[in-house]
C-alpha positions as CSV (number, residue, x, y, z in Angstrom):
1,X,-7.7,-6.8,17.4
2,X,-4.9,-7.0,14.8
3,X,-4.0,-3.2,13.0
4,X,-4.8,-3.3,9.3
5,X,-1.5,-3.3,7.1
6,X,-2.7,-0.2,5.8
7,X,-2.9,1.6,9.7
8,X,0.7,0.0,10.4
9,X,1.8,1.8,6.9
10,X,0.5,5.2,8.0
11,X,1.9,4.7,11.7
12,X,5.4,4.2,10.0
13,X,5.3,7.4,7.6
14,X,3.9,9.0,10.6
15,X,6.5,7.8,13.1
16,X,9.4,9.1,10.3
17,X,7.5,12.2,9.9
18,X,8.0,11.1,6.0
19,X,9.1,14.2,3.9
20,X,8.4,12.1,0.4
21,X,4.9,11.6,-0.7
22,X,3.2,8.1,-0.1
23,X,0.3,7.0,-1.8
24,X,-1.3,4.7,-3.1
25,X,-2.4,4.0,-7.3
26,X,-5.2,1.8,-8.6
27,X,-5.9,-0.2,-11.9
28,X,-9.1,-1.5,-12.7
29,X,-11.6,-3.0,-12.3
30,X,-10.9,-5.9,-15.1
31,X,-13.3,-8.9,-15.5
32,X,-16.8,-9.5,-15.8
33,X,-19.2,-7.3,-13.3
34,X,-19.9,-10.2,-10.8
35,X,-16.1,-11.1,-10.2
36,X,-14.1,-7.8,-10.8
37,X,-10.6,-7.3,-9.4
38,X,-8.3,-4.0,-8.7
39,X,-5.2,-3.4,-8.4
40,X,-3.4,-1.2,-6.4
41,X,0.6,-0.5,-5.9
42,X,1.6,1.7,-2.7
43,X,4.1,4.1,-3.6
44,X,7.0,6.4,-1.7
45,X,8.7,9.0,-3.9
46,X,7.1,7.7,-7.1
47,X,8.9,4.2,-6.2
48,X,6.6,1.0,-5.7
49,X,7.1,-0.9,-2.5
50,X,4.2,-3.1,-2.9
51,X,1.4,-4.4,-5.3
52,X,-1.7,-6.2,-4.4
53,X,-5.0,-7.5,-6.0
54,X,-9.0,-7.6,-4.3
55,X,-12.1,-7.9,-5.1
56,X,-13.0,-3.8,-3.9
57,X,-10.4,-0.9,-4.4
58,X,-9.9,-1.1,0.2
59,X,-9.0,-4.7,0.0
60,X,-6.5,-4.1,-2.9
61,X,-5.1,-1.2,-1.3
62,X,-4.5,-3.7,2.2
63,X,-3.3,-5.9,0.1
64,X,-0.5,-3.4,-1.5
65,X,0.0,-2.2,1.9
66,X,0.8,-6.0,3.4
67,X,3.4,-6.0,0.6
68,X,4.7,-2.9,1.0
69,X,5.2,-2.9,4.7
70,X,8.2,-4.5,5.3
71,X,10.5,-3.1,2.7
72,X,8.7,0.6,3.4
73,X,10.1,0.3,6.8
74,X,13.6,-1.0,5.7
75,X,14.0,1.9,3.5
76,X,13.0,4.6,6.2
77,X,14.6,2.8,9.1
78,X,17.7,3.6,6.1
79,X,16.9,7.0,5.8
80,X,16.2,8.1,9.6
């Protein structure tokens, strides 16, 4: 079984015992009751790594955190 993008986010902040906050922002819902979509944008130190777009606040939030993953771990690989 794969790890969710969201789990491989938090093993990374874990991992580099992250001194900035990380978190995670939503926008919505928009459009009509049967089809809504959110929106949310993952973000370190008020900075926003990634943005993503689902049908349920948990699959925009995986969505964000696919996104953000790579260049999250770029910028604490920097940092470490």
């Amino acid at each position: 079984m794969n790890a969710s993008a969201r789990a491989k986010v938090n093993e990374l902040v874990q991992k580099h015992q992250v001194q900035g906050k990380f978190a995670y922002e939503f926008e919505g819902p928009v459009g009509p009751r049967h089809s809504q979509e959110w929106t949310a944008r993952a973000l370190y130190d008020g900075l926003e790594f990634g943005k993503g777009k689902g049908s349920s606040k948990e699959a925009a939030k995986e969505a964000a955190a696919q996104v953000a993953l790579g260049p999250l771990a770029r910028q604490l690989n920097l940092r470490s």
